[in-house]
C-alpha positions in Angstrom: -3.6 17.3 15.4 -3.2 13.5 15.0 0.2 13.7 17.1 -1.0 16.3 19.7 -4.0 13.4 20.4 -1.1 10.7 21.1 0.6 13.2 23.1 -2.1 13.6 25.2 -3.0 9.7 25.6 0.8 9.3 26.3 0.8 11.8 29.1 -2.6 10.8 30.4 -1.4 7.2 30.8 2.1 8.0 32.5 0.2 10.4 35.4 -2.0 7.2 35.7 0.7 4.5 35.9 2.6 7.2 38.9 -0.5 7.6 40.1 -0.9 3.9 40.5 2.8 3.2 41.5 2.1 5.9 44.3 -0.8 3.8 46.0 0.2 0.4 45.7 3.7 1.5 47.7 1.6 3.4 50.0 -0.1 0.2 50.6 2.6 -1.7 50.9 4.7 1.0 53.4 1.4 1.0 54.8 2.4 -2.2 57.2 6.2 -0.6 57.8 4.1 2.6 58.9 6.7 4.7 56.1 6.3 7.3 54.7 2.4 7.2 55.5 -0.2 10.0 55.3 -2.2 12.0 58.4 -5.2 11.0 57.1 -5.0 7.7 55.2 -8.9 7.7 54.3 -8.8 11.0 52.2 -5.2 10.3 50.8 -6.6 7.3 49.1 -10.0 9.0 48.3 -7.9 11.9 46.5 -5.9 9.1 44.7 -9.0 7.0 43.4 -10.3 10.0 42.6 -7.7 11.2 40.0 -7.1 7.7 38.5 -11.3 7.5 38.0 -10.9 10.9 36.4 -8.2 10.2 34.1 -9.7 7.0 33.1 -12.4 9.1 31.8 -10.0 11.5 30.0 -8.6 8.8 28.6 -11.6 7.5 26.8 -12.5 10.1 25.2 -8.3 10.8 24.0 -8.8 7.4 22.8 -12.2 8.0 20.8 -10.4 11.3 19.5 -7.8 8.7 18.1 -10.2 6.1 16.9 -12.2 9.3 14.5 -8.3 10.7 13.9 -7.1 7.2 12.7 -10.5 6.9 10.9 -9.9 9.9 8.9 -7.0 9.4 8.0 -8.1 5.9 6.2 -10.3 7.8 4.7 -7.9 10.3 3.5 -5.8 7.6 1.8 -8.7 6.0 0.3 -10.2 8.9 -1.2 -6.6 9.8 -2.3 -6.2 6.5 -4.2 -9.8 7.3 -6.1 -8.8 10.7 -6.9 -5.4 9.0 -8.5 -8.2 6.5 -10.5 -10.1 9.5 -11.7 -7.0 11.8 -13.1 -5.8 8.7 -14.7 -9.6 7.9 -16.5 -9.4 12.0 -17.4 -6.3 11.3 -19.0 -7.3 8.3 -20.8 -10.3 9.7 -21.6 -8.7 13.2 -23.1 -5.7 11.0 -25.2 -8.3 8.7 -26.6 -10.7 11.6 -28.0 -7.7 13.0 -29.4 -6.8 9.4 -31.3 -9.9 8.4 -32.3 -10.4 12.0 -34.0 -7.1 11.5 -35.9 -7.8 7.8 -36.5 -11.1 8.9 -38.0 -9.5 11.1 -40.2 -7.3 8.6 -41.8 -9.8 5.9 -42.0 -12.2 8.9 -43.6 -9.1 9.6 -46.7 -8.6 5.5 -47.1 -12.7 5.1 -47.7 -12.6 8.4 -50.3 -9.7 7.2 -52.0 -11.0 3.4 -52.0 -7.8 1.9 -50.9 -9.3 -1.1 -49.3 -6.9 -3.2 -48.6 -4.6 -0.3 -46.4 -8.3 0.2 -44.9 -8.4 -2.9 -44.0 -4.7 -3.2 -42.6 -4.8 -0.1 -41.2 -8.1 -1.0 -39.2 -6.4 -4.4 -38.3 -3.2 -2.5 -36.6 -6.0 -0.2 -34.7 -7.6 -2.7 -33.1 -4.8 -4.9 -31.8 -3.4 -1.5 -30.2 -7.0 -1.2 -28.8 -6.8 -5.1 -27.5 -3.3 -4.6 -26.2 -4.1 -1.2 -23.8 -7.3 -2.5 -22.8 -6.9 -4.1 -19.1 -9.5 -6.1 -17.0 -9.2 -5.9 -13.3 -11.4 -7.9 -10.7 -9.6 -8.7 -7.4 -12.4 -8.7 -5.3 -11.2 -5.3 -3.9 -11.9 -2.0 -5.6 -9.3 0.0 -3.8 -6.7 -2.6 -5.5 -8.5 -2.1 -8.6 -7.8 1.0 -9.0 -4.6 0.9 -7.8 -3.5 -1.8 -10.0 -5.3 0.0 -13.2 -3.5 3.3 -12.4 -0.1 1.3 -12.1 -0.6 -0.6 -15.1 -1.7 2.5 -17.1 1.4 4.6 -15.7 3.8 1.5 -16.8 1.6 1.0 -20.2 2.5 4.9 -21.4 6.3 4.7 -20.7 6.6 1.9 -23.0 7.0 -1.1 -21.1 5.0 -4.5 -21.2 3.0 -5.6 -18.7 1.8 -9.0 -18.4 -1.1 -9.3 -15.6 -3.2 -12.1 -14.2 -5.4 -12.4 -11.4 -6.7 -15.8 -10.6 -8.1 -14.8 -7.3 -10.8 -13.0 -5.1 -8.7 -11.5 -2.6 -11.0 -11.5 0.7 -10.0 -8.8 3.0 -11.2 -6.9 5.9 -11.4 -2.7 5.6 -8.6 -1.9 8.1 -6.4 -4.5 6.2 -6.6 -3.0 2.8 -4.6 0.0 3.1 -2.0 -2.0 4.5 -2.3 -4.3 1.0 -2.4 -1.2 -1.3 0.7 -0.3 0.4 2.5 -3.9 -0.2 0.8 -3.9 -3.9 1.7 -0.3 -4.7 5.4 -0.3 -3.5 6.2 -3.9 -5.4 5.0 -2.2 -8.6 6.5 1.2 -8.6 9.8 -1.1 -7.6 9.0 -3.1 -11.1 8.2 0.2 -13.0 11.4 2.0 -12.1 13.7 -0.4 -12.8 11.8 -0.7 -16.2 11.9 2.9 -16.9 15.8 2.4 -16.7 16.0 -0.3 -19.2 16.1 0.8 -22.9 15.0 -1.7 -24.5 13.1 -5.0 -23.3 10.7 -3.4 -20.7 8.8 -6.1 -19.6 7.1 -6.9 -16.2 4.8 -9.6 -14.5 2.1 -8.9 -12.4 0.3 -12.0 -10.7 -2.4 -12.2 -8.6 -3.1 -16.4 -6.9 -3.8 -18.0 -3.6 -3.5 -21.7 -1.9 -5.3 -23.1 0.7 -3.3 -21.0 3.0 -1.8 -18.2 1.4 -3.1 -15.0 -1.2 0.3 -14.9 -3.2 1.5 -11.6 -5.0 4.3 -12.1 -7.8 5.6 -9.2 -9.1 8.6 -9.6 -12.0 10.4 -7.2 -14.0 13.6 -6.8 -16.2 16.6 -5.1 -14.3 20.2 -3.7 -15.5 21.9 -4.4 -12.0 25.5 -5.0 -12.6 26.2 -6.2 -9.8 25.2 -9.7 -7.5 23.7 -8.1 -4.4 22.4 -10.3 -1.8 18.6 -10.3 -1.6 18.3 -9.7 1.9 19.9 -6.4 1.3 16.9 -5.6 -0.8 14.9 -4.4 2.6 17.2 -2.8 4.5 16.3 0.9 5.0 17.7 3.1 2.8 19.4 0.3 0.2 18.4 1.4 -3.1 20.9 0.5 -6.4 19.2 4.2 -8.0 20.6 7.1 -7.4 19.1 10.2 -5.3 17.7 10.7 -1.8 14.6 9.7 -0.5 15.1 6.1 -2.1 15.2 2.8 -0.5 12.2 2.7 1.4 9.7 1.2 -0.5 10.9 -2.9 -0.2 11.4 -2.2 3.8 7.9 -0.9 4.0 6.9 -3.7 2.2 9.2 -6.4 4.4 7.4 -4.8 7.9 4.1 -4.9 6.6 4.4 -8.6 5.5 6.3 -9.5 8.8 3.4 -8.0 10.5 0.6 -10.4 9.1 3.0 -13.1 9.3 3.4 -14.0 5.9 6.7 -14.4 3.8 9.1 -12.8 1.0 11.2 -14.3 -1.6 13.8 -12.9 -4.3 15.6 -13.8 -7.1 17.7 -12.0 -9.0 18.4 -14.3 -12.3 18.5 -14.0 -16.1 18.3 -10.3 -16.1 15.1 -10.6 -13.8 14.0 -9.1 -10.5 11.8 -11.6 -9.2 9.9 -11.1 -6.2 7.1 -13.4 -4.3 4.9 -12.2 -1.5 2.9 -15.2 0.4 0.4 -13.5 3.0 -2.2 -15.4 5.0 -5.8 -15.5 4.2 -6.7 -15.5 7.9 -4.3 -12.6 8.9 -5.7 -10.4 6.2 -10.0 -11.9 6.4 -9.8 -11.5 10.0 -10.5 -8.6 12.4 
């Protein structure tokens, strides 16, 4: 529906443009008496006519766009939430399953007064507990969720995630899907390069700004085995795994930070992917 609405515009605009083209040239043959009408009064009546109509038309193609597009957002939005809430389910559903079987064990210790593996054994619990639990506050609860999904997803195949968020991102509503986007594609980068490690499966996640910039650091332990040139990273289709369909996240990522103006940097040292993502303020704050 989306694409038959463009379609639409697209054509409405070209009949417009010919339709244009057609009476300035009949203006200007006008004074060379070419190519010139019986009846130059209705001619251009007829003309004005058609363009007035299909500037009409063409506001209400573009409002159809403007609800289409709006959708759409909307789509996405409600998309990430439902992502949150299967991810809270699941949480929710492993957790009532652990705390049952913890509260069996912890049930035994207390009947057979063995204290001090009580004790340990409560210890160990809680710094699980500590270590899973995650606090998110960016200022944006679309990227909260996103990140809490992410790190959740990364948390239950094993690897480490180290997050920090030392900023309230500021950003207007038709920016933030574009920021998701950025966000979401840098992490699922960091968590399948992870999930191919096995062993040290560790990633940074870093959240800052300047006076100028909102700065996204994303970091991760890679097995490349071979020195590829970081610009290669955002080419369409470049991807060092294997399978089709791959490749595309980092160029998404490149166009969408070329697009507020903003800048990218990698390194690829010490067994690290490394990537930086400097956007800003006013390209994202404003209108």
């Amino acid at each position: 529906m989306f694409k038959d609405s463009y379609k639409n515009a697209m054509m409405i605009y070209v009949v417009q443009m010919v339709l244009i083209v057609i009476l300035v040239n009949n203006n200007f043959m006008k004074s060379l008496d070419v190519f010139q009408p019986k009846n130059q009064e209705l001619f251009r009546i007829f003309i004005g006519i058609l363009i007035f109509i299909l500037n009409g038309l063409s506001i209400f193609v573009l409002r159809g766009l403007y609800a289409k597009n709006k959708e759409e957002r909307q789509y996405l939005i409600n998309s990430i939430k439902f992502k949150y809430i299967e991810e809270q389910n699941r949480i929710y559903r492993q957790n009532h399953h652990d705390i049952k079987n913890h509260l069996i064990v912890i049930s035994e210790l207390v009947k057979e007064k063995r204290y001090s593996e009580l004790e340990s054994y409560l210890f160990s619990y809680m710094e699980e507990i500590d270590k899973n639990l995650v606090t998110i506050n960016t200022g944006i609860n679309e990227i909260d969720i996103l990140l809490y999904s992410k790190i959740s997803n990364a948390k239950s195949k094993g690897i480490e995630v180290d997050f920090k968020c030392d900023t309230q991102i500021q950003c207007s509503k038709k920016h933030v899907l574009n920021l998701v986007s950025v966000l979401g594609n840098l992490i699922d980068n960091a968590i399948e390069a992870c999930d191919e490690m096995e062993k040290d499966k560790y990633m940074i996640i870093e959240l800052k700004e300047d006076p100028i910039d909102y700065i996204f650091h994303v970091k991760n332990r890679y097995n490349f085995q071979k020195d590829i040139e970081p610009s290669a990273y955002f080419e369409e289709g470049f991807s060092t795994k294997e399978g089709r369909g791959r490749g595309e996240g980092l160029h998404i990522v490149r166009n969408i930070v070329e697009k507020y103006r903003g800048e990218i940097d990698v390194q690829t040292e010490e067994g690290y992917f490394d990537i930086i993502v400097e956007i800003p303020k006013f390209s994202l704050e404003g209108d």
